[in-house]
Backbone bond lengths (Angstrom), bond angles and torsions (degrees), N, CA, C in turn:
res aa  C-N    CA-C-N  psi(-1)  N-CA   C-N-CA  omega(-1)  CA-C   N-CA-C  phi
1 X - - - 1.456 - - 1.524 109.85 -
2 X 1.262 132.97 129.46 1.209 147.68 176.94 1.654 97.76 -61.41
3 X 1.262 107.08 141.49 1.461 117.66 -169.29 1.828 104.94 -111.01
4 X 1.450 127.68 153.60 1.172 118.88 164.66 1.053 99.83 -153.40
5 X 1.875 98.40 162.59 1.781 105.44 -164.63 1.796 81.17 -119.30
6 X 1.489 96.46 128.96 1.220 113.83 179.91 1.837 109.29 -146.38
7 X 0.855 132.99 159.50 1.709 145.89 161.10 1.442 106.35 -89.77
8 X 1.802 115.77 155.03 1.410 109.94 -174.41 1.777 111.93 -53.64
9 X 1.657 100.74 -42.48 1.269 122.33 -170.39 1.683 118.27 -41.33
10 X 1.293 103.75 -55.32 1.265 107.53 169.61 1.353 123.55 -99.81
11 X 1.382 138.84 12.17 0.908 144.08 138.83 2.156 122.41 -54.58
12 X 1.655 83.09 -29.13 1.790 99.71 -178.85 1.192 107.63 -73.73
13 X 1.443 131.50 -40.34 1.374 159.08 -176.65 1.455 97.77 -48.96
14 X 1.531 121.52 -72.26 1.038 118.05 -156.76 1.869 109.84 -95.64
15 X 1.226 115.00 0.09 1.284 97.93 156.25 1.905 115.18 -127.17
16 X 1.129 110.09 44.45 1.685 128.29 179.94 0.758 109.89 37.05
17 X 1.518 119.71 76.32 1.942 101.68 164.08 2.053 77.24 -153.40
18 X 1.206 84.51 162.41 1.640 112.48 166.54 1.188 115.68 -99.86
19 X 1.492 115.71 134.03 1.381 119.56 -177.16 1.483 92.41 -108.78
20 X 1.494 97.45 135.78 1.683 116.17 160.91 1.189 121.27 -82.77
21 X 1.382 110.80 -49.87 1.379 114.75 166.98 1.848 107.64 -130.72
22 X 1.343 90.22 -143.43 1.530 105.65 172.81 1.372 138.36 -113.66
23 X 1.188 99.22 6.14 1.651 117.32 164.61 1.182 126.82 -73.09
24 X 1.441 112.81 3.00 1.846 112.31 151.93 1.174 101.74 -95.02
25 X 1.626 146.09 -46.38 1.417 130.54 167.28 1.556 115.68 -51.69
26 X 1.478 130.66 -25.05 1.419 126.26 -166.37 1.693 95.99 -71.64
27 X 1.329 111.88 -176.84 1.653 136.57 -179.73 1.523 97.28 -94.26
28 X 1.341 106.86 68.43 1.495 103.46 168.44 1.759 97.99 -152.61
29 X 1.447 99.23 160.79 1.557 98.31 -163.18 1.460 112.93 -76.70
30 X 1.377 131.38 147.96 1.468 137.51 -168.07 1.590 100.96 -122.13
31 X 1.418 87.98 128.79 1.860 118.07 -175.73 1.530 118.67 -89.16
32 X 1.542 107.39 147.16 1.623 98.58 164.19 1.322 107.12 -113.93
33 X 1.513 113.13 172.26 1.709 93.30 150.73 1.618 93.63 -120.73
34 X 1.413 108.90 -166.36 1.653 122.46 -161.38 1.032 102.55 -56.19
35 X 1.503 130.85 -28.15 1.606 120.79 174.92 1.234 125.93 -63.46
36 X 1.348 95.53 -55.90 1.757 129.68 168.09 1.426 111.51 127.91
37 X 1.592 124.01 45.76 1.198 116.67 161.39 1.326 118.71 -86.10
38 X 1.334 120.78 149.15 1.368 136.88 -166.36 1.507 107.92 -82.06
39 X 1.596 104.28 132.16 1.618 114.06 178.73 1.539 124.57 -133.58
40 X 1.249 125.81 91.80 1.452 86.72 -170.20 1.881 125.11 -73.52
41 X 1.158 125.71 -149.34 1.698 113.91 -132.43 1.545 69.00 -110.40
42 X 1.461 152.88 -31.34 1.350 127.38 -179.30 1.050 117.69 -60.45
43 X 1.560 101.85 -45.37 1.779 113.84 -169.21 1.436 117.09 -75.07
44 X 1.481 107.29 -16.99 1.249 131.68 160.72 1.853 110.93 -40.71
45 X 1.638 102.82 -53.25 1.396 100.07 -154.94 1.815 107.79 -89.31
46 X 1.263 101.94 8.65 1.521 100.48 -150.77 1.970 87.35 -118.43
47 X 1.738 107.21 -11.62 1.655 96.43 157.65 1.648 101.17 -97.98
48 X 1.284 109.05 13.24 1.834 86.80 -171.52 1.484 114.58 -64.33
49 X 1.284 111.38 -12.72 1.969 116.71 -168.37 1.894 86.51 -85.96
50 X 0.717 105.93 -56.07 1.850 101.79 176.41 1.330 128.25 -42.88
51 X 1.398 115.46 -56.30 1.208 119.94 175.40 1.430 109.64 76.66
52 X 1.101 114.02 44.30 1.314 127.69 179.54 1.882 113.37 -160.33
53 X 1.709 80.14 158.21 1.819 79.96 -172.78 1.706 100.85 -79.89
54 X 1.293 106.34 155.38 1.880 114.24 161.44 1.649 95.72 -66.24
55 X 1.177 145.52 -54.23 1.218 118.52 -153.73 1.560 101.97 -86.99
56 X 1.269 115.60 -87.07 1.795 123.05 -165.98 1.623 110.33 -53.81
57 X 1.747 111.30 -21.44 1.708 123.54 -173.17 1.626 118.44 50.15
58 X 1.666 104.79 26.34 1.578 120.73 163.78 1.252 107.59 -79.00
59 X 1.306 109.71 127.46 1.641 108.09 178.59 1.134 111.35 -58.17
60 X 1.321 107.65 -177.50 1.598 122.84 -158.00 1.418 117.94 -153.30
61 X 1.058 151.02 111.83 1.111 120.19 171.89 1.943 122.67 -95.07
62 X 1.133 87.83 53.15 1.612 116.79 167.47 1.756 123.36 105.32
63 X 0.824 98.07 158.69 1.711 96.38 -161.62 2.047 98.54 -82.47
64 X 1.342 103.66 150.53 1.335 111.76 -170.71 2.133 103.35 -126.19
65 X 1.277 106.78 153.26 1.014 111.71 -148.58 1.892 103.77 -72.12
66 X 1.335 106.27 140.56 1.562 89.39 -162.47 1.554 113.17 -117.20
67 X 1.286 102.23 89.76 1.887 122.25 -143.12 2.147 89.54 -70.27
68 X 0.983 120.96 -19.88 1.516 96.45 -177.44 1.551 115.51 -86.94
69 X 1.158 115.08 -11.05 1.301 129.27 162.26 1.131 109.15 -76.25
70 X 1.039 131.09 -43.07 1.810 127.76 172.21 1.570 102.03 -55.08
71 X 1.009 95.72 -41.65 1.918 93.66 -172.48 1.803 109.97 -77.68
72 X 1.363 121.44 -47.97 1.521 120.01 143.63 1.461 126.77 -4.34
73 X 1.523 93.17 -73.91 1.543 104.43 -179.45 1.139 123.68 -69.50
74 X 1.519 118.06 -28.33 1.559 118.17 -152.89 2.085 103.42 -99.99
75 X 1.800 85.51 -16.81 1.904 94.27 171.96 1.774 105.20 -80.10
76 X 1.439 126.17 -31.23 1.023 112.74 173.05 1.103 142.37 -68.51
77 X 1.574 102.42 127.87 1.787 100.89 -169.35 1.766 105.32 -106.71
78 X 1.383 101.96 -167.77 1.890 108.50 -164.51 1.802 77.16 -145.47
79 X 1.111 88.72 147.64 1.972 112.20 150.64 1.440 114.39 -81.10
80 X 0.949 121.96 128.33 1.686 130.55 -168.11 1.901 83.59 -71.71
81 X 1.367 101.73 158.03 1.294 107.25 179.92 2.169 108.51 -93.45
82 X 1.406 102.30 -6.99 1.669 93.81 -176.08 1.481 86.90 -103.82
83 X 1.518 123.22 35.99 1.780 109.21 178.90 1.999 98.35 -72.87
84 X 1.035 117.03 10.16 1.351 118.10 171.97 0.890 122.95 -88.39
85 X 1.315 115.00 -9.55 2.043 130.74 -160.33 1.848 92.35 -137.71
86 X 1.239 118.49 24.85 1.404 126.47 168.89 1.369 129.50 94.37
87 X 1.399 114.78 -22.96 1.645 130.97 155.77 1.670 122.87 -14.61
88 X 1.761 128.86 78.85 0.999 96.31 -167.85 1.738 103.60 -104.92
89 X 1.345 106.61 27.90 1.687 109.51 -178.22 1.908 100.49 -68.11
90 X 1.385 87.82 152.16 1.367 110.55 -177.43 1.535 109.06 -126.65
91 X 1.894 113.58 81.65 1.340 114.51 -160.61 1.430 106.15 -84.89
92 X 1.609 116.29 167.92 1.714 102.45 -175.64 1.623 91.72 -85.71
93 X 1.370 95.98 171.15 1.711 120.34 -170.77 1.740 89.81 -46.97
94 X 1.451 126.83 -56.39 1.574 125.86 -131.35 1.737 76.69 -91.65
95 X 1.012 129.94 -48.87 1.409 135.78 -166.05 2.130 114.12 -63.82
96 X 1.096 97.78 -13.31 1.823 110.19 -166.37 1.389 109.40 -64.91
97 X 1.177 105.21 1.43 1.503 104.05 -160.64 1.773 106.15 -119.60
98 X 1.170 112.93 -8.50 1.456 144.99 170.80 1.235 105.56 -77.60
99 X 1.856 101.99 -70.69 1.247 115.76 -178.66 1.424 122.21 -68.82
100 X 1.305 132.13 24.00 1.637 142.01 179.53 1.750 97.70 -116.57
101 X 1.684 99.91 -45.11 2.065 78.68 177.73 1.311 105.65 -95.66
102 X 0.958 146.27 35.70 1.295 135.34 159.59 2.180 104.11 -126.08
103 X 1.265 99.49 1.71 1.553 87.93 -163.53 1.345 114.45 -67.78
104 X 1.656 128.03 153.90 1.823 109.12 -168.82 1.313 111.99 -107.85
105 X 1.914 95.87 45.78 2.083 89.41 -176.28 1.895 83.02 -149.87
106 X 1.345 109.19 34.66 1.590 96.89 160.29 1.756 110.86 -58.60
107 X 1.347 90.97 149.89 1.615 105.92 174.27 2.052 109.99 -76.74
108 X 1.224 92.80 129.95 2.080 104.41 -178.35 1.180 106.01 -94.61
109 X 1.342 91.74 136.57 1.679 107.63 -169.81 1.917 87.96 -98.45
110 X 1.605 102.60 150.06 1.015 123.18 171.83 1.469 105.48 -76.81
111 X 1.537 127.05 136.40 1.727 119.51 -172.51 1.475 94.08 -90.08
112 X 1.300 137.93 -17.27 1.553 142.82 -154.18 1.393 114.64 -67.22
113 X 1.280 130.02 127.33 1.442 109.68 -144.25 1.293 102.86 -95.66
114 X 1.204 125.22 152.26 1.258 163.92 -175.41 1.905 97.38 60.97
115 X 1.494 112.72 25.19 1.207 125.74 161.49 2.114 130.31 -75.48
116 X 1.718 113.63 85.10 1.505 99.37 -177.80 0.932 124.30 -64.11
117 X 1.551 143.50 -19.71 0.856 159.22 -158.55 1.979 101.66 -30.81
118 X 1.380 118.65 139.80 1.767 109.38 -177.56 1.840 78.85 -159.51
119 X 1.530 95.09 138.91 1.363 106.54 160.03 1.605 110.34 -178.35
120 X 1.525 123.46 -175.48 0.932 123.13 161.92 2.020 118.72 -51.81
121 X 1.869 92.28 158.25 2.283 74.12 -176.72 1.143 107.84 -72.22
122 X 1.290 110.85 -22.36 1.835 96.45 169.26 1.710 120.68 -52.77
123 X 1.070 87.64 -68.67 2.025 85.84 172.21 1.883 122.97 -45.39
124 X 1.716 98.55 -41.31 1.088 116.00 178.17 2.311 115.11 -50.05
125 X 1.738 89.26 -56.10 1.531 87.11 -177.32 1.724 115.90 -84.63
126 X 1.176 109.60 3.62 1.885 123.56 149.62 1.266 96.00 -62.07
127 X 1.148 112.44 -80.80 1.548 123.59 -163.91 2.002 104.19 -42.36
128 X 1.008 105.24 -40.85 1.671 102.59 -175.52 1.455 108.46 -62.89
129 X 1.487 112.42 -62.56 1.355 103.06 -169.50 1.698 115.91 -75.78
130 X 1.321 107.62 -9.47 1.699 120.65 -173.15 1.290 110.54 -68.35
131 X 1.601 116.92 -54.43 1.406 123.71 -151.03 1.590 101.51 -121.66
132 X 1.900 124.95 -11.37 1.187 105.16 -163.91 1.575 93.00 -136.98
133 X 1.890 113.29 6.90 1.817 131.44 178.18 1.729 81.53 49.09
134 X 1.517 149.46 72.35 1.231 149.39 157.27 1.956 98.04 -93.55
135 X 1.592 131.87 132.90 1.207 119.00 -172.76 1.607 104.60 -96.95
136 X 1.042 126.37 132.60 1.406 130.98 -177.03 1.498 108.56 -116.67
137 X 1.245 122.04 123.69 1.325 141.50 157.69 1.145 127.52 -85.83
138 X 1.867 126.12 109.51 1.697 125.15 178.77 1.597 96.12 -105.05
139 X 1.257 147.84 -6.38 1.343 102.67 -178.71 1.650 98.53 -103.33
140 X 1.254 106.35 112.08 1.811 104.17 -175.85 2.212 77.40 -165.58
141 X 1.629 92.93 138.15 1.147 81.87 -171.31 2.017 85.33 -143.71
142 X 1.173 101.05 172.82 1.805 106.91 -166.57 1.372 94.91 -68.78
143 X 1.220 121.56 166.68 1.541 141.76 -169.12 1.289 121.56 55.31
144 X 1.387 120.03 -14.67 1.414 125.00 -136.55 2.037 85.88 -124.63
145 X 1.722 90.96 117.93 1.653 111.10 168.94 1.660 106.92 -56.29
146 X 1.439 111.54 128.53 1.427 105.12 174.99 1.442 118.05 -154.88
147 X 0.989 116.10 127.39 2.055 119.07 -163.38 1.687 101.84 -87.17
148 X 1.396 83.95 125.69 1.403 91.93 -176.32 1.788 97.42 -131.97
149 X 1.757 98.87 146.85 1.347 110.78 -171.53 1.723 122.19 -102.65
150 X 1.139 113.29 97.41 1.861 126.72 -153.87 1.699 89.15 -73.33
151 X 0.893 98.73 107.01 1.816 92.78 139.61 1.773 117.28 -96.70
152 X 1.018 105.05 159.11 1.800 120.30 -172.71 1.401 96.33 -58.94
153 X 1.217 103.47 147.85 1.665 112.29 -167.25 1.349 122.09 102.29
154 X 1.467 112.59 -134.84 1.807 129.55 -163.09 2.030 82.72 -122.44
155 X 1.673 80.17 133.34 1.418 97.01 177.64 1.601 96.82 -143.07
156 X 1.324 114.90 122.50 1.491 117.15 173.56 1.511 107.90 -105.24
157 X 1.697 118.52 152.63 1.380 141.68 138.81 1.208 118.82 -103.98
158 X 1.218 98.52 129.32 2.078 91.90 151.28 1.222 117.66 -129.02
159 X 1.376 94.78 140.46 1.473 107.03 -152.28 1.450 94.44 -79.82
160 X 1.224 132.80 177.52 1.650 140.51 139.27 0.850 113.53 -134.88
161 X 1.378 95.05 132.11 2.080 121.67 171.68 1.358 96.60 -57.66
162 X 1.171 127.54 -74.08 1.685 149.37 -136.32 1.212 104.00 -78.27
163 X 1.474 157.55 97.95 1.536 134.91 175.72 1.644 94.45 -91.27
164 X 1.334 88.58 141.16 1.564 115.09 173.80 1.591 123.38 65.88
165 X 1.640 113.34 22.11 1.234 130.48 177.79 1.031 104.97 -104.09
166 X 1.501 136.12 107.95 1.380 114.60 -167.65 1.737 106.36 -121.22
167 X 1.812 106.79 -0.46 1.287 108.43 154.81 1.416 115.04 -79.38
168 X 1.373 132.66 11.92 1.818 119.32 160.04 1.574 99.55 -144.44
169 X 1.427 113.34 37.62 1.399 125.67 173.00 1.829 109.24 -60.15
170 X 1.193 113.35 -40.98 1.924 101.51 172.92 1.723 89.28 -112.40
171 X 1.328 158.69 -31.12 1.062 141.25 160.63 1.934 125.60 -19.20
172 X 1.335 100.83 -34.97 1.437 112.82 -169.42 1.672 115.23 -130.93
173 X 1.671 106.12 5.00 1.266 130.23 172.22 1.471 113.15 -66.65
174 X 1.598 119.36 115.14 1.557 105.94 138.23 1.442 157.24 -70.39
175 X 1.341 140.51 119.80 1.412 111.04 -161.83 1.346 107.64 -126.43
176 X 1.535 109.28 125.01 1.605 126.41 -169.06 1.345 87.88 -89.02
177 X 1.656 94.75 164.74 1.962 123.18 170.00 1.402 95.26 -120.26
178 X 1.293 140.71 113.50 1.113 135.04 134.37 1.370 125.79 -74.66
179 X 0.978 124.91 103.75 1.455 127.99 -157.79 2.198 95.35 -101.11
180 X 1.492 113.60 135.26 1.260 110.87 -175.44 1.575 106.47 -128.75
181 X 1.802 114.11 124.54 1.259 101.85 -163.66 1.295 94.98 -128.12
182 X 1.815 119.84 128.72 1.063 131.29 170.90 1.877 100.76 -54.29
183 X 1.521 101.36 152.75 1.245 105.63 -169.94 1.686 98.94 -142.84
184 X 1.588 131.19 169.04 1.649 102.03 165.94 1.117 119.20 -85.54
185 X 1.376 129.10 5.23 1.349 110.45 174.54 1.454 92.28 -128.51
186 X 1.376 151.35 -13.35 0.932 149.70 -173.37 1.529 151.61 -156.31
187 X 1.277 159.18 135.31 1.363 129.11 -153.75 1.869 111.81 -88.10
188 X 0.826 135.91 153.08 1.551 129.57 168.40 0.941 107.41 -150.97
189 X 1.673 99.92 119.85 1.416 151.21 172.97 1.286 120.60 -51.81
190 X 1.861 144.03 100.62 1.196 129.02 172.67 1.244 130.97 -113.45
191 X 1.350 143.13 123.71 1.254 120.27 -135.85 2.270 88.84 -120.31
192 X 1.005 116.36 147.88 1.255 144.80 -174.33 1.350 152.06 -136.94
193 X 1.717 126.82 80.67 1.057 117.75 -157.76 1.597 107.24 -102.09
194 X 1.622 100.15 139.03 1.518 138.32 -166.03 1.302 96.05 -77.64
195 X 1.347 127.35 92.32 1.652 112.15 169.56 1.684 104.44 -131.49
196 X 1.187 110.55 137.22 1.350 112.12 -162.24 1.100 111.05 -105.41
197 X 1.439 127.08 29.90 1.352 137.84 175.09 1.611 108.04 -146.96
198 X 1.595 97.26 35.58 1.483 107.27 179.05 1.388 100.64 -91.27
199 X 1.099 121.67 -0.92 2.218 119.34 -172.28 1.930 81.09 -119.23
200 X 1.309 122.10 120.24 1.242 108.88 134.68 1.451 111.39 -136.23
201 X 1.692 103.65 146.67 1.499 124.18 -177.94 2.095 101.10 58.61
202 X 1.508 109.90 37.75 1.248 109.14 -175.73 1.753 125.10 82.81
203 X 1.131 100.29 -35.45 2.005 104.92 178.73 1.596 103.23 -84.27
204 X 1.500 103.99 132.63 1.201 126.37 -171.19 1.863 101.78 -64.00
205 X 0.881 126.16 113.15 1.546 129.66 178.73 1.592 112.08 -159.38
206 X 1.637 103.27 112.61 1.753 96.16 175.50 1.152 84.48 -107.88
207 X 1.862 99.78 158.89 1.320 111.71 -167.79 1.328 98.47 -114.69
208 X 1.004 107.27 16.01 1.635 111.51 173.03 1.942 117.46 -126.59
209 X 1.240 107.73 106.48 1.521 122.06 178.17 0.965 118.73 -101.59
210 X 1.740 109.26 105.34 1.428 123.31 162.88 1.066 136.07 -100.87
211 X 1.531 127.74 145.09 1.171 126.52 171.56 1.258 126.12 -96.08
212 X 1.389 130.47 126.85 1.879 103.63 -153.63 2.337 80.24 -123.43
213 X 1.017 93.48 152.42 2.181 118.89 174.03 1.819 95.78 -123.38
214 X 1.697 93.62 114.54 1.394 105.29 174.82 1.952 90.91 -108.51
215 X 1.497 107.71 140.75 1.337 113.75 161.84 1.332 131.75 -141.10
216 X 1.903 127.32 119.96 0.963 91.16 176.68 1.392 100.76 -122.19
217 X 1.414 120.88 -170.17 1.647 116.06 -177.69 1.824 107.87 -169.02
218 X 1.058 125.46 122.27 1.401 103.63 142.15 1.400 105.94 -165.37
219 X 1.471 128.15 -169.88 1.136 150.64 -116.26 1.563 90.77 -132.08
220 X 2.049 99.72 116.30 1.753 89.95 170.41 1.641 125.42 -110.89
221 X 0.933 117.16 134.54 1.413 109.91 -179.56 1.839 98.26 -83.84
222 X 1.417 117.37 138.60 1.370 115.41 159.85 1.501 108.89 -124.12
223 X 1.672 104.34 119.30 1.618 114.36 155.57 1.461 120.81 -81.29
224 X 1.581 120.48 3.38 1.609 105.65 157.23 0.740 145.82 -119.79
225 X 1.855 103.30 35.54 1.646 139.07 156.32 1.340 102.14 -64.67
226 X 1.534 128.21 168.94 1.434 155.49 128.45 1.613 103.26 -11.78
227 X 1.566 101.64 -79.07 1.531 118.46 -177.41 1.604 117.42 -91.48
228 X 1.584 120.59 102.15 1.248 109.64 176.88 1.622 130.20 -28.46
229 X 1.508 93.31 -40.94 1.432 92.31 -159.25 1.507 109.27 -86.28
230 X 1.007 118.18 8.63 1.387 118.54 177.08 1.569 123.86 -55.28
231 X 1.642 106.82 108.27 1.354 106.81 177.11 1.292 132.64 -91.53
232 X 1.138 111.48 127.76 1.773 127.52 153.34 1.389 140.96 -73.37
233 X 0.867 130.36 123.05 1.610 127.90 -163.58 1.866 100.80 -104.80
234 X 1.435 142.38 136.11 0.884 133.52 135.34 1.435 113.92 -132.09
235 X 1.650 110.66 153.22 1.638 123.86 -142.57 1.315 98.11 -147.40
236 X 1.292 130.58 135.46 1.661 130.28 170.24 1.438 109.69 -125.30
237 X 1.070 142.78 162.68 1.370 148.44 141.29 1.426 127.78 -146.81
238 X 1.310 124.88 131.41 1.423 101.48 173.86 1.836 94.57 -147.00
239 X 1.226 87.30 161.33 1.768 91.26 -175.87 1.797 100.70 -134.51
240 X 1.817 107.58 141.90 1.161 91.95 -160.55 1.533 83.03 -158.48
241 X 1.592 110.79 156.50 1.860 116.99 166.19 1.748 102.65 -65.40
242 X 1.327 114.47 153.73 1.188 94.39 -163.47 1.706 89.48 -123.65
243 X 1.197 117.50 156.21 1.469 111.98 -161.17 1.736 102.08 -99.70
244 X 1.456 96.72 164.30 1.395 124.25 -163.36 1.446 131.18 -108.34
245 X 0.992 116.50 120.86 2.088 101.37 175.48 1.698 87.09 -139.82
246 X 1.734 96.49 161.88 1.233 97.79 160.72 1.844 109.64 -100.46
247 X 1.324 99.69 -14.91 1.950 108.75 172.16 1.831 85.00 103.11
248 X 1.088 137.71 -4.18 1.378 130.46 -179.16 1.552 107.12 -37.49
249 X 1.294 123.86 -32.98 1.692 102.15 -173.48 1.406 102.20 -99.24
250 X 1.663 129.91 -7.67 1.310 127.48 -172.73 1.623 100.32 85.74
251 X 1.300 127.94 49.19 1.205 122.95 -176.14 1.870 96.78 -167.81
252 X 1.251 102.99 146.88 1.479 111.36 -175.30 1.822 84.79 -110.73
253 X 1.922 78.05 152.89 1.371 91.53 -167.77 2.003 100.81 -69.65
254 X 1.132 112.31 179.15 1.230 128.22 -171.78 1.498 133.91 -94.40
255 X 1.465 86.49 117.99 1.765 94.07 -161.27 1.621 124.50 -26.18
256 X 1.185 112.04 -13.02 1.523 123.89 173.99 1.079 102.45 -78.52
257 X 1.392 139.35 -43.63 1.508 128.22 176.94 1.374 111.75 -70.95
258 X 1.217 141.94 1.72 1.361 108.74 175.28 1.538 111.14 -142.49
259 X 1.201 102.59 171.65 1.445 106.02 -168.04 1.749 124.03 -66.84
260 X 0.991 96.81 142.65 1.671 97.55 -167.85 1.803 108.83 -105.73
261 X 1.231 104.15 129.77 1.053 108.37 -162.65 1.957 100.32 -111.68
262 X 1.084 124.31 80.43 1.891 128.62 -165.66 1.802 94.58 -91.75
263 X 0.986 80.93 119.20 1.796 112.83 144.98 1.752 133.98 -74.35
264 X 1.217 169.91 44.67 0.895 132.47 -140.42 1.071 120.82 -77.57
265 X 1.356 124.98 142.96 1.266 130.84 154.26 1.416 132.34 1.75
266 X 1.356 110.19 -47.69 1.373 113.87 -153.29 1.712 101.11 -69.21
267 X 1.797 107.17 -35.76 1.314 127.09 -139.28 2.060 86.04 -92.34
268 X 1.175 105.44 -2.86 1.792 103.06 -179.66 1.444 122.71 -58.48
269 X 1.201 144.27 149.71 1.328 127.01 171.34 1.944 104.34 -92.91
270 X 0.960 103.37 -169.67 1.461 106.03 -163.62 1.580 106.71 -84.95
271 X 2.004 111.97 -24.61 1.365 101.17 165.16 1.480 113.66 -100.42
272 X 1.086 105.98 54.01 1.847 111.76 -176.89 1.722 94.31 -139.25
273 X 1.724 99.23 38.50 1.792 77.12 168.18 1.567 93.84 -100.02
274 X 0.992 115.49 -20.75 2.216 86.65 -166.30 1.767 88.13 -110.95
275 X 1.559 111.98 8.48 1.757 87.89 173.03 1.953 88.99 -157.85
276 X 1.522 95.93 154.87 1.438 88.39 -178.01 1.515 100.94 -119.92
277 X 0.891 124.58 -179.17 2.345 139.16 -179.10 1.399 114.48 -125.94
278 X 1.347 120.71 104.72 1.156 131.74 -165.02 1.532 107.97 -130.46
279 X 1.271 123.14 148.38 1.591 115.05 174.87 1.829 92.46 -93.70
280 X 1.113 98.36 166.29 1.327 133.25 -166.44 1.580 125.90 -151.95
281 X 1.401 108.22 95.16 1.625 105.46 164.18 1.300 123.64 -151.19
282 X 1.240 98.36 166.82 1.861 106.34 -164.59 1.732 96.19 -109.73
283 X 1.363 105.27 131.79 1.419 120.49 121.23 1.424 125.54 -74.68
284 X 1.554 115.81 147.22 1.297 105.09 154.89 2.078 118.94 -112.43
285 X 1.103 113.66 116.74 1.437 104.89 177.79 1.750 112.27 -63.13
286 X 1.229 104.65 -48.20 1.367 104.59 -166.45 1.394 117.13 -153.24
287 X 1.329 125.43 143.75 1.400 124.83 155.80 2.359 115.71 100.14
288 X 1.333 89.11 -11.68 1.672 118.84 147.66 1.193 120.97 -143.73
289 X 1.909 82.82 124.35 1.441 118.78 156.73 1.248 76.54 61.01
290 X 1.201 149.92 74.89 1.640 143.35 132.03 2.002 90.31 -142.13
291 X 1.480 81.53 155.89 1.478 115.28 -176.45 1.816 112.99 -91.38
């Protein structure tokens, strides 16, 4: 069937009828009566006590199914609204509304505050290190232990599903906030995944569940022992679900919700004052690249 991109509006135009609402574009069945005015199957039920059509008001003895209008509706297509951010699906009219929370080229909001900035993540992780010097790391991939170097502030990854696909390289990308907050005795680490299909129809739900392993470790020398060389070992690990926003209000969720990942101070080396070295890796429980 030949497809067309049309709006209800002018879709009404060219086959004469007025739309009241949108329940002749929705996935529900469309009626005639003996003339052949168009009904859909709600509005259908609410003249059935009448027995008469809404338009001409010639009785009827009931509306019959009105298959070229089914075919009308079901050839018409819409332009996705993120076709600006690379989207080149062409969803049908009744379906567009499906196809907006699940589509994989929504526009990313910058989290930086009082920052509007919205674009594709390509433009988006320009925009980080361009306008706000934020350091972003892409080769970090799921399962896989990997040391990454925090400076204080907003620290991004993006993850990739896909190795060696580099036509759906941010299409199928995750992208964490590690956010790093000087503390007085210590730094703490919060880790944050960006999913933009974490709000649907308003209820908070990401459909993507991760498990994120923070580690840090190293080796102390003490000179105000007896014996210089006397070694100390200190080691951290913790593994945790890692929390979610889609950024819909322009606000990250609240340091009370998520897991805190503390360092102390004491255990820093001398080039870990304005950035610290931590391993970093993802599980995924659910909702990437799993079945």
């Amino acid at each position: 069937m030949e497809h067309i991109v049309v709006g209800s509006s002018l879709l009404a135009s060219h086959i004469g009828i007025q739309l009241k609402n949108d329940n002749l574009m929705q996935s529900v069945p469309r009626l005639q009566c003996d003339v052949g005015h168009v009904v859909c199957s709600p509005c259908r039920d609410k003249l059935e006590d009448t027995g008469k059509c809404h338009v001409c008001r010639g009785a009827t003895g009931g509306f019959r199914r009105c298959h070229a209008m089914d075919r009308v509706v079901e050839s018409a297509r819409v332009v996705c609204p993120n076709a600006a951010y690379g989207c080149t699906e062409r969803p049908s009219y009744y379906d567009q509304q499906c196809h907006r929370q699940m589509c994989l080229y929504p526009p990313w909001q910058c989290p930086g505050e009082d920052c509007s900035f919205m674009g594709s993540m390509e433009d988006l992780l320009q925009h980080f290190a361009g306008v706000h010097g934020w350091p972003c790391s892409t080769k970090v991939r799921t399962e896989e232990m990997s040391n990454i170097r925090l400076k204080d502030g907003f620290n991004f990854i993006l993850l990739d599903g896909e190795k060696g696909d580099t036509a759906n390289a941010y299409r199928n990308s995750c992208l964490f906030l590690l956010d790093v907050v000087r503390q007085p005795l210590s730094r703490a680490i919060s880790v944050i995944l960006i999913d933009l299909h974490a709000a649907v129809d308003g209820q908070r739900l990401c459909l993507k569940k991760m498990k994120c392993e923070l580690a840090y470790s190293r080796h102390l020398f003490s000179s105000s022992r007896p014996r210089s060389d006397l070694l100390t070992e200190h080691a951290q690990t913790s593994r945790f679900i890692v929390t979610c926003t889609d950024l819909s209000n322009g606000h990250l969720p609240d340091p009370e919700e998520r897991f805190q990942f503390v360092v102390p101070n004491f255990v820093l080396a001398h080039d870990e004052k304005y950035a610290v070295n931590v391993g970093f890796r993802i599980q995924v429980v659910s909702g990437f690249g799993t079945s």
